[in-house]
C-alpha positions as CSV (number, residue, x, y, z in Angstrom):
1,X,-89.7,-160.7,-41.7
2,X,-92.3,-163.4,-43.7
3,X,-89.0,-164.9,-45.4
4,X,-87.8,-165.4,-41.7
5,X,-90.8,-167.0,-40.5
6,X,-91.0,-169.1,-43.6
7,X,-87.4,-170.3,-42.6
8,X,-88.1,-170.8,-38.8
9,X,-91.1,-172.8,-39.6
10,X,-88.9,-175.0,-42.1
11,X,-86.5,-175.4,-39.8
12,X,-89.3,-176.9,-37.1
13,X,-91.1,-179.0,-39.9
14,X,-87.4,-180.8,-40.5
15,X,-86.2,-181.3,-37.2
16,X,-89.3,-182.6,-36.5
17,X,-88.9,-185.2,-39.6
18,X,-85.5,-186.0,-38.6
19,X,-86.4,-185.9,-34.9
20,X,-88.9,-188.5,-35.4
21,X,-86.8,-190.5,-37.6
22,X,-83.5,-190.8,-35.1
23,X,-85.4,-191.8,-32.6
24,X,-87.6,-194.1,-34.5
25,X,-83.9,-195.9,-34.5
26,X,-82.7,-195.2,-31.1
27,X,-86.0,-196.3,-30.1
28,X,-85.6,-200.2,-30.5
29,X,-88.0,-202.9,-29.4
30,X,-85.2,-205.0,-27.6
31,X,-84.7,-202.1,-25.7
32,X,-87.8,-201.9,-23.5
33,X,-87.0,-204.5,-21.4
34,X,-84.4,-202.3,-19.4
35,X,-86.2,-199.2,-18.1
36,X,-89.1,-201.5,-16.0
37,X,-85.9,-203.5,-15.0
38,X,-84.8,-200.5,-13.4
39,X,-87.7,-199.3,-11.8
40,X,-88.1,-202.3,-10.1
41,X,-84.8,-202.6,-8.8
42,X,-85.0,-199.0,-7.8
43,X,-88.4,-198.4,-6.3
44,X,-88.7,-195.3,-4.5
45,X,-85.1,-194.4,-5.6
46,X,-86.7,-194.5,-9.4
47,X,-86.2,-190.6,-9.8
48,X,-82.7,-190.6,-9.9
49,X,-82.1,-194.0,-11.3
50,X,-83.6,-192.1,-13.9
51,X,-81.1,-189.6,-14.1
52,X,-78.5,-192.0,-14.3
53,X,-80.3,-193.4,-17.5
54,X,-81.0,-190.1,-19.2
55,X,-77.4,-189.9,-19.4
56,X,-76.2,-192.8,-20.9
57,X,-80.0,-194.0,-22.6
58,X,-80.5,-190.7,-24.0
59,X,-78.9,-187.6,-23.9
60,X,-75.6,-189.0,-25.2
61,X,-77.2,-191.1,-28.3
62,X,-78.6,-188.2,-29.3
63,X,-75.3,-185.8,-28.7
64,X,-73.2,-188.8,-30.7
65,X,-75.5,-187.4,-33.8
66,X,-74.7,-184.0,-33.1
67,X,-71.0,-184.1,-32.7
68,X,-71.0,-186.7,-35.6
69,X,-72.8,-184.0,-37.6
70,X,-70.7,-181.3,-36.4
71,X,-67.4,-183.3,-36.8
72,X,-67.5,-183.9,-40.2
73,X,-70.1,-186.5,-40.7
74,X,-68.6,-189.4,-40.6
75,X,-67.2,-191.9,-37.7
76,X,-63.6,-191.6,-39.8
77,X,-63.5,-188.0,-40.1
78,X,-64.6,-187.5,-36.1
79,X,-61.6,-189.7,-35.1
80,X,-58.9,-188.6,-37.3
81,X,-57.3,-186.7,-34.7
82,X,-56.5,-190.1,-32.4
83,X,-55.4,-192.0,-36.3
84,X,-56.7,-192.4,-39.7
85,X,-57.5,-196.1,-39.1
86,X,-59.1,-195.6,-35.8
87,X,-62.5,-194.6,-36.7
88,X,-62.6,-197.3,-39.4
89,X,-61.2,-199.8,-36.7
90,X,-64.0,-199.0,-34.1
91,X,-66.9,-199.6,-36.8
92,X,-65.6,-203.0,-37.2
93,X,-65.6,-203.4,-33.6
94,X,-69.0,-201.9,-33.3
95,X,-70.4,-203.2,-35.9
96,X,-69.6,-207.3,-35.3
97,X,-69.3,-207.1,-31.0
98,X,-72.5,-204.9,-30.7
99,X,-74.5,-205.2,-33.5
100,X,-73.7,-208.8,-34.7
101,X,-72.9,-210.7,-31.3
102,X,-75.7,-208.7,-28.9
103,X,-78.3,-206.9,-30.9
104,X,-80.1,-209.1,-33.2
105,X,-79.7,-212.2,-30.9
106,X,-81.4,-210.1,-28.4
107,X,-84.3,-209.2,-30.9
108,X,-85.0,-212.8,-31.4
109,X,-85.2,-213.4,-27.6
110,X,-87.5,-210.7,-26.9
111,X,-89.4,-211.5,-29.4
112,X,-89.9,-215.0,-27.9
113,X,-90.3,-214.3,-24.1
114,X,-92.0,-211.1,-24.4
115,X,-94.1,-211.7,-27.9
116,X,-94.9,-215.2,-28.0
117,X,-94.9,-216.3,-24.3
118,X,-97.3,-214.3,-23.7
119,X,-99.4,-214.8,-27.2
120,X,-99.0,-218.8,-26.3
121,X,-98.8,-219.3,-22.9
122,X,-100.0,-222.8,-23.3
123,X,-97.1,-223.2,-25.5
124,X,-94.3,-221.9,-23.0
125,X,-91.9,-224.7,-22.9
126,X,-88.1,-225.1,-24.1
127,X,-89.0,-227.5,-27.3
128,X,-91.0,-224.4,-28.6
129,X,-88.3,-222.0,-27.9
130,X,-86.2,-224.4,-30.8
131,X,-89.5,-223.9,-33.2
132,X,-90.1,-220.3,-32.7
133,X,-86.5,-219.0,-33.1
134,X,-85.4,-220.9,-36.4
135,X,-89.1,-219.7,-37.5
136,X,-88.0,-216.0,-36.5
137,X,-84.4,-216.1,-38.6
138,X,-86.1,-217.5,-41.5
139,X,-88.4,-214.9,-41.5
140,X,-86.1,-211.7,-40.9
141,X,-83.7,-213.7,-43.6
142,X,-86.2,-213.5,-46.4
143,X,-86.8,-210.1,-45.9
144,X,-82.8,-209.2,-45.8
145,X,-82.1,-211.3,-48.3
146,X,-84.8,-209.7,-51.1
147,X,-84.1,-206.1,-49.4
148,X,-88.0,-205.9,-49.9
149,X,-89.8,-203.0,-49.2
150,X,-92.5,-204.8,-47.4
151,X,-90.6,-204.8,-44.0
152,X,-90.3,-201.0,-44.2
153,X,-93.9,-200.6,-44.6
154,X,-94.8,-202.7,-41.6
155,X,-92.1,-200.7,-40.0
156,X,-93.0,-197.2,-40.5
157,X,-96.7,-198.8,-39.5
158,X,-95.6,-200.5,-36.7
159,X,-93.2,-197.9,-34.8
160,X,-96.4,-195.6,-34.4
161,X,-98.2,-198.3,-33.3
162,X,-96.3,-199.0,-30.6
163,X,-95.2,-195.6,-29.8
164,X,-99.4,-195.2,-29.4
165,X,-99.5,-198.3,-27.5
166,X,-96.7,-197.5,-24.9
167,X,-97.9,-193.7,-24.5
168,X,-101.3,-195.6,-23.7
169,X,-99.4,-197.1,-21.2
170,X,-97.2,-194.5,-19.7
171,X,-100.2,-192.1,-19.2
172,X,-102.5,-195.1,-17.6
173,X,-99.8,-196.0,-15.1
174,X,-99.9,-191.7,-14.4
175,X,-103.5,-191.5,-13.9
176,X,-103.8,-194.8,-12.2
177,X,-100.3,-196.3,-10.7
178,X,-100.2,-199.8,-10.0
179,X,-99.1,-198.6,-6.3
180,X,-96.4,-196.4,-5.3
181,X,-92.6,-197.2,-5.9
182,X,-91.4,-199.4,-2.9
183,X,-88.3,-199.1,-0.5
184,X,-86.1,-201.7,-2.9
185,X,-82.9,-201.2,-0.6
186,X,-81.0,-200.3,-3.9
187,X,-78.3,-198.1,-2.8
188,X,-77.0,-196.9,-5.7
189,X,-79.7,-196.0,-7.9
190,X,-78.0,-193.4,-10.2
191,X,-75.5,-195.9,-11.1
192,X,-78.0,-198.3,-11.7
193,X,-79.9,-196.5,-14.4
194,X,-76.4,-195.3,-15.7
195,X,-74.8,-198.7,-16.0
196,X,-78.2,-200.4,-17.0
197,X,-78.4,-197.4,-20.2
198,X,-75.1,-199.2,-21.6
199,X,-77.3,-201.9,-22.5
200,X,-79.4,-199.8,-24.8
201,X,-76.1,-199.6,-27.2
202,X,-77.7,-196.2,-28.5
203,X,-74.2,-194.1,-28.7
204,X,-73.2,-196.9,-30.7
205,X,-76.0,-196.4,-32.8
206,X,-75.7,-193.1,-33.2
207,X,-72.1,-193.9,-34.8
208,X,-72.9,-196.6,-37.0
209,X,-75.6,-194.7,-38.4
210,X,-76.0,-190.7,-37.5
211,X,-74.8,-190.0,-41.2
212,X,-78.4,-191.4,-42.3
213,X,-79.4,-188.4,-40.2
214,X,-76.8,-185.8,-40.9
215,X,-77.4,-186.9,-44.7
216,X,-81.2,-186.3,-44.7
217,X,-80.5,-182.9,-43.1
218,X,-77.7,-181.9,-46.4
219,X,-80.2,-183.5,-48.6
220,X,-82.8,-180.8,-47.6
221,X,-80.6,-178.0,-48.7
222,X,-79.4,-177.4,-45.1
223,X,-75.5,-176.2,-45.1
224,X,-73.5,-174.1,-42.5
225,X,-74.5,-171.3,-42.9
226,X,-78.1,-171.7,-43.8
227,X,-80.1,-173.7,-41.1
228,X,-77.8,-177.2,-40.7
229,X,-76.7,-176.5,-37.2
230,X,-80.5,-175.0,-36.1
231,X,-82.1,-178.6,-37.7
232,X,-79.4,-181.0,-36.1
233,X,-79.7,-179.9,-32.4
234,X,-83.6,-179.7,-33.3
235,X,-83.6,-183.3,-34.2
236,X,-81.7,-184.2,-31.4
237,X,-84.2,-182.5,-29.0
238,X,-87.2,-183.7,-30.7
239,X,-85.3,-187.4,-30.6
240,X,-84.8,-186.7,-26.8
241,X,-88.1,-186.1,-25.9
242,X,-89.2,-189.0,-27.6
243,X,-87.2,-191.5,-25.5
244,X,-87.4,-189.2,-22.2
245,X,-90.8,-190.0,-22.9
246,X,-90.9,-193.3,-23.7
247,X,-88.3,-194.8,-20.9
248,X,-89.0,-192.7,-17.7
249,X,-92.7,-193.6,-18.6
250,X,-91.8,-197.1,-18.7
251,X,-89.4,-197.0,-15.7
252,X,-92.3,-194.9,-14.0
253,X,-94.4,-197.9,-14.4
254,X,-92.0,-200.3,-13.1
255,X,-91.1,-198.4,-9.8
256,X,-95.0,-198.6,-9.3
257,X,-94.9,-202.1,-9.6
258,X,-92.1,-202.9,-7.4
259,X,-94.5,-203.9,-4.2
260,X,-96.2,-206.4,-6.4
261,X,-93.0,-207.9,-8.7
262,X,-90.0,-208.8,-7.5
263,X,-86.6,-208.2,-8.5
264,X,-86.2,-211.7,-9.6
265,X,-88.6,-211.9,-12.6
266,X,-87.2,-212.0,-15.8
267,X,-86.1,-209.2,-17.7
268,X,-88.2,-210.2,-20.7
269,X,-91.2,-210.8,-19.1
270,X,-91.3,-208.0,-16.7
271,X,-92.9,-205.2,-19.0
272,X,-95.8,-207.6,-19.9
273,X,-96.7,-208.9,-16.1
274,X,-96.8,-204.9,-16.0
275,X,-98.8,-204.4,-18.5
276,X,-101.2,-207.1,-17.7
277,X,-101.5,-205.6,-14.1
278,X,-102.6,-202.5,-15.8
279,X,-104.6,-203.0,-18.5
280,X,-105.6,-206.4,-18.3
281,X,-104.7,-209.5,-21.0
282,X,-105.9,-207.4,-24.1
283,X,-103.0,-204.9,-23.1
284,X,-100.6,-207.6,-22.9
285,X,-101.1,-209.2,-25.7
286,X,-101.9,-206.2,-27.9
287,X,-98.0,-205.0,-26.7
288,X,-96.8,-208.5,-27.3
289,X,-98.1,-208.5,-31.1
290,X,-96.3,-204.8,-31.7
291,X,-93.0,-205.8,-29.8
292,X,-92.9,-209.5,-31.7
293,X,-93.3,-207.5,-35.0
294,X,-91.5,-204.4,-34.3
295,X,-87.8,-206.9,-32.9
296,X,-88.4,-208.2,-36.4
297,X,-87.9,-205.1,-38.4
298,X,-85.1,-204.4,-36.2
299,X,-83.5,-207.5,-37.0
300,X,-83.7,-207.0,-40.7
301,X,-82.8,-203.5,-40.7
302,X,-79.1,-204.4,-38.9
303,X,-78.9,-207.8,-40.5
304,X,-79.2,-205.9,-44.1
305,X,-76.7,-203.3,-42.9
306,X,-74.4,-206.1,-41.5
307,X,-74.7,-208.3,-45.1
308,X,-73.4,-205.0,-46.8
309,X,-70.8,-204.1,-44.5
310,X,-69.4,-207.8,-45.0
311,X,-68.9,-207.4,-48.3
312,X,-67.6,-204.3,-48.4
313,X,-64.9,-204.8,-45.9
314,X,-64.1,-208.2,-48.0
315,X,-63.9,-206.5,-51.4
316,X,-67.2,-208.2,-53.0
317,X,-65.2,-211.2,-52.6
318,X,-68.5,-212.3,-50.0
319,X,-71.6,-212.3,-51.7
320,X,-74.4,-210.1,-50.3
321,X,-76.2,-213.3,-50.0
322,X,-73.7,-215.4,-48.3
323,X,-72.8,-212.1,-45.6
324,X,-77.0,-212.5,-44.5
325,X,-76.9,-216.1,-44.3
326,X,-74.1,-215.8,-42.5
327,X,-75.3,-213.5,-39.6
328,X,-78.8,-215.2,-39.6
329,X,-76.9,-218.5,-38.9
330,X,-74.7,-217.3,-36.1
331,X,-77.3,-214.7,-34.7
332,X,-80.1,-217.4,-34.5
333,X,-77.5,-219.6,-32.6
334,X,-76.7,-216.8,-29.9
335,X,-80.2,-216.2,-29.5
336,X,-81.2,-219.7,-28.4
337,X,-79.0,-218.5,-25.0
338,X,-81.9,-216.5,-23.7
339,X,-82.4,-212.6,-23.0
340,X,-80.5,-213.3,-19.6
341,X,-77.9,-214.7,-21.4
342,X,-77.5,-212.0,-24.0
343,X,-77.5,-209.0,-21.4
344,X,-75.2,-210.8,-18.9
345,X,-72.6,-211.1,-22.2
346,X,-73.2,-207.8,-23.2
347,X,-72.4,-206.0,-19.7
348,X,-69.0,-206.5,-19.8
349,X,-68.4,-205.3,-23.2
350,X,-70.2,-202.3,-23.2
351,X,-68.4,-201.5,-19.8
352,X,-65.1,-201.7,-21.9
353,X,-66.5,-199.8,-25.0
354,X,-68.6,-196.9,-23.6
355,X,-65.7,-195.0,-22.0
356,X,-64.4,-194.8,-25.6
357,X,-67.5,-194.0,-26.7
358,X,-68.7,-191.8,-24.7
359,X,-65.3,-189.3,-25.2
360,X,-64.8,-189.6,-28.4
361,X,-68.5,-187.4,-28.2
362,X,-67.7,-185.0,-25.5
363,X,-63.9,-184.7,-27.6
364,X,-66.2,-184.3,-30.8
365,X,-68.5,-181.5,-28.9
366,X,-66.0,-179.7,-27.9
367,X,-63.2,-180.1,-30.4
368,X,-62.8,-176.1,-30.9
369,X,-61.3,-176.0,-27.4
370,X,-58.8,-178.2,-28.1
371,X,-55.7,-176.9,-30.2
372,X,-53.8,-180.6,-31.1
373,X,-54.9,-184.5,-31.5
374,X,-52.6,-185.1,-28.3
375,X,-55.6,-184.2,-26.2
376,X,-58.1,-187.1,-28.4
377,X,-54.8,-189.4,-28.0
378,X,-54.8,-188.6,-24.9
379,X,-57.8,-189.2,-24.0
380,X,-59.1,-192.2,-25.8
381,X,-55.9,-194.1,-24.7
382,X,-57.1,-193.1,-21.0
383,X,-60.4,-194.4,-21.4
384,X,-59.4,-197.4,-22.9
385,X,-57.3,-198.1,-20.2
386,X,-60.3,-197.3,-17.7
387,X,-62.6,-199.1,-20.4
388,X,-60.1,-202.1,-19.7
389,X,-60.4,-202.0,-15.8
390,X,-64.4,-201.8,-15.7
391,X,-64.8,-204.7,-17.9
392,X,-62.7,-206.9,-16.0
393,X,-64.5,-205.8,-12.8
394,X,-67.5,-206.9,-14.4
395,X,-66.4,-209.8,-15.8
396,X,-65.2,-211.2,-12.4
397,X,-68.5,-210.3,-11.1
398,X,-70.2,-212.5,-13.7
399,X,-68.0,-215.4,-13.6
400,X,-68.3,-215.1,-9.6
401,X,-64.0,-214.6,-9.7
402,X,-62.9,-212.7,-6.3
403,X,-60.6,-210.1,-7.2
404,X,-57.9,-208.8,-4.5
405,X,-59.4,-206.4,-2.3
406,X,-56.4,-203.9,-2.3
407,X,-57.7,-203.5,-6.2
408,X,-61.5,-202.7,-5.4
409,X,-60.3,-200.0,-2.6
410,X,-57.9,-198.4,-5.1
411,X,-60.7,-197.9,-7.9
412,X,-63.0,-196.9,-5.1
413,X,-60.8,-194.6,-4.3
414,X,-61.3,-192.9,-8.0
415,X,-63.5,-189.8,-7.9
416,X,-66.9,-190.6,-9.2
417,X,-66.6,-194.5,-9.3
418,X,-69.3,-194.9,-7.2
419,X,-71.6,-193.2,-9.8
420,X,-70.0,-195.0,-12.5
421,X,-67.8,-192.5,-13.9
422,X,-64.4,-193.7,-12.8
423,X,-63.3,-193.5,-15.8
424,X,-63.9,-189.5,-16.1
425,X,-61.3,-187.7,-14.1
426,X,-58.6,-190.4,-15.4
427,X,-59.9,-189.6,-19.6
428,X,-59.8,-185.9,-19.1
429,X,-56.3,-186.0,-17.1
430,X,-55.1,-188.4,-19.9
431,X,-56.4,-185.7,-22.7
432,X,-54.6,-182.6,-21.2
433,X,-50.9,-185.1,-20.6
434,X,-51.5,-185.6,-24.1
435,X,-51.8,-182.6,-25.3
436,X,-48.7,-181.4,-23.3
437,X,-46.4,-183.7,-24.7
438,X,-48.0,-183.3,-28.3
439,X,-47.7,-179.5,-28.1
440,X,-44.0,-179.9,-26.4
441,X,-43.2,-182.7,-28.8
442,X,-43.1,-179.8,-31.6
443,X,-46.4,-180.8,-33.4
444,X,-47.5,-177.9,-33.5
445,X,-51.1,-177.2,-33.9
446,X,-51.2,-179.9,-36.9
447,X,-54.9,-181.2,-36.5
448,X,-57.6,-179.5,-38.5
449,X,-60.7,-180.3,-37.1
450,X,-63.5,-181.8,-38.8
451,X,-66.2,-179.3,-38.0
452,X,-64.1,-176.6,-39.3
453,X,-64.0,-179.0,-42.5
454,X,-67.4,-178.7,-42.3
455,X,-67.8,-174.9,-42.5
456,X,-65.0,-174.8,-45.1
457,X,-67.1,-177.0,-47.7
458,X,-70.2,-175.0,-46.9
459,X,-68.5,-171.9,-47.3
């Protein structure tokens, strides 16, 4: 009975390490722009635009760890039943689209409109913009290209800090609301927070780099049959609470606001007119110093992992040095577009991406149902397709192209499109026509699945 309790309280003390650790990475600065956002837009509809964002902005991030970690660790592993190259493929893809083209741009434009607009609002014109940003790559270069451990000290200092800061906030804006959440006229607010979640990149995230997670769990002395499935799900609910948290909180706060902002102020500026309505100019600029600093550990931390990735993939033949200069130089020149810019880019292309995304995790969670990779062929090819049909929906929509209105009544037509999930009923029809041929093909029941892998080595 003590050894027991000696194990169960192990097991708590590590998921709560790892816990705090995923979701110190799920939980980027860039990120808090999109929850206000939301609230606004959604107003009194708030609570269920909330729903739509716990699916997408956190529930799934944290479930891409958890099937990672139950399908064999690794991105390549998970996705060997749909081809050998395929999970390699999609880390290239993630990797250079989402990391390279949309994330650290986007920390250097936070960083600017929320950080130091509202540090220097005396200094708020374009020539700065061309000052600050250069200044910002320069910076988050140095540190990359040394790999010092300065940066991770400020980190590990600074994602408490803010953590502190925003709980400050989310509890104020609790006790004392800035008003109550307005009639916006959104119609669709589940879709909205769904949709919006995208943006966060998190399931992404949780493929590119869950095995830092699932590795500090082995590294413990964690295996199947002694704890490792207990710690991962624990991690994953410790991780979301955290954001849960953190993002209703702040989309809380912005449906309070929505009678005093409108839906036209800018995304990057939103959560600090918020803030400054709360708790004064102290407030805003306290957040502003911890969300300047914290979008420049973040842009380190991927610009490092990028610089090492380029030269792996090129065989050494790219120095470490020339991969971070490389990044730096076309990140900083992405950034000078604006946060605007960077989401409005970035819509499209996680509309095409996350159907993919999002069932390679649901095939990864539930891999011991299926019996051959026709069902993840199946499937992926499905949501590709759908993946392919969402982006150019909202890629017309962005470039103000009218597509035929025979097309927009057929997709409407899709179960669940007006939620956002039209690509659902289409994935999971593709997964079992899949499977049918595979099995009638004469394939037999060829695909071992990772997970059992998993229990094999541990056994």
């Amino acid at each position: 009975m003590v050894t027991s309790s000696v194990t169960q309280r192990r097991v708590f003390r590590d998921s709560l390490i790892v816990g705090f650790a995923m979701f110190a990475v799920f939980f980027g600065a860039g990120n808090l722009i999109f929850p206000p956002q939301i609230g606004i837009l959604a107003g009194s509809g708030w609570f269920e635009a909330l729903q739509g964002l716990l699916v997408t902005g956190m529930l799934l991030p944290v479930l891409t760890v958890v099937a990672l970690g139950l399908g064999g660790g690794t991105v390549e592993r998970l996705t060997t039943p749909i081809a050998p190259w395929f999970g390699s493929a999609l880390l290239v893809v993630t990797l250079i689209v989402l990391a390279w083209m949309i994330a650290v741009p986007r920390t250097a434009s936070v960083a600017y409109e929320t950080g130091f607009r509202t540090l220097a609002p005396a200094l708020d014109g374009g020539v700065w913009m061309w000052v600050f940003i250069p200044l910002f790559f320069v910076i988050s270069t140095s540190f990359a290209l040394d790999r010092s451990r300065v940066i991770d000290r400020i980190g590990r200092f600074l994602t408490p800090l803010l953590l502190a800061l925003l709980g400050i906030i989310v509890i104020w804006s609790i006790v004392a609301p800035l008003g109550v959440p307005a009639d916006t006229g959104e119609l669709a607010p589940f879709r909205l927070g769904l949709i919006t979640g995208y943006q966060t990149g998190d399931v992404f995230g949780g493929l590119m780099f869950g095995v830092i997670f699932i590795e500090a769990i082995r590294e413990r002395g964690y295996t199947e049959g002694t704890g490792y499935r207990s710690v991962l799900i624990g991690s994953g609910i410790v991780t979301f609470m955290g954001l849960l948290f953190v993002y209703g909180g702040l989309e809380y706060l912005g449906a309070t606001g929505s009678g005093l902002f409108g839906a036209d102020v800018a995304q990057s500026e939103l959560l600090t007119h918020l803030v400054g309505a709360l708790a004064g100019t102290f407030g805003a600029n306290a957040l502003a110093v911890a969300v300047l600093l914290a979008c420049l550990t973040t842009a380190v931390g991927i610009t490092a992992v990028l610089g090492e990735y380029i030269v792996k993939w090129s065989g050494s033949r790219i120095s470490y040095r020339t991969a971070v200069l490389t990044v730096s130089l076309t990140c900083m020149l992405q950034a000078f577009g604006g946060v605007d810019y960077i989401v409005a880019l970035a819509e499209p292309i996680f509309q095409l991406l996350y159907p993919v995304g999002i069932s390679i995790v649901l095939l990864g969670l539930l891999s011991r149902l299926f019996s051959n990779d026709g069902v993840w062929k199946g499937a992926t090819l499905a949501a590709m397709l759908m993946g392919g049909v969402d982006f150019a929906f909202a890629l017309s929509a962005r470039l103000g192209l009218a597509l035929p209105d025979s097309l927009k009544e057929a997709y409407g037509m899709i179960p669940l499109s007006s939620l956002g999930f039209a690509w659902l009923l289409p994935t999971v029809a593709g997964g079992l026509l899949g499977g049918l041929i595979w099995r009638f093909a004469g394939m037999g029941d060829r695909r071992a699945s990772a997970a059992d892998a998993v229990t094999e080595r541990a056994g």
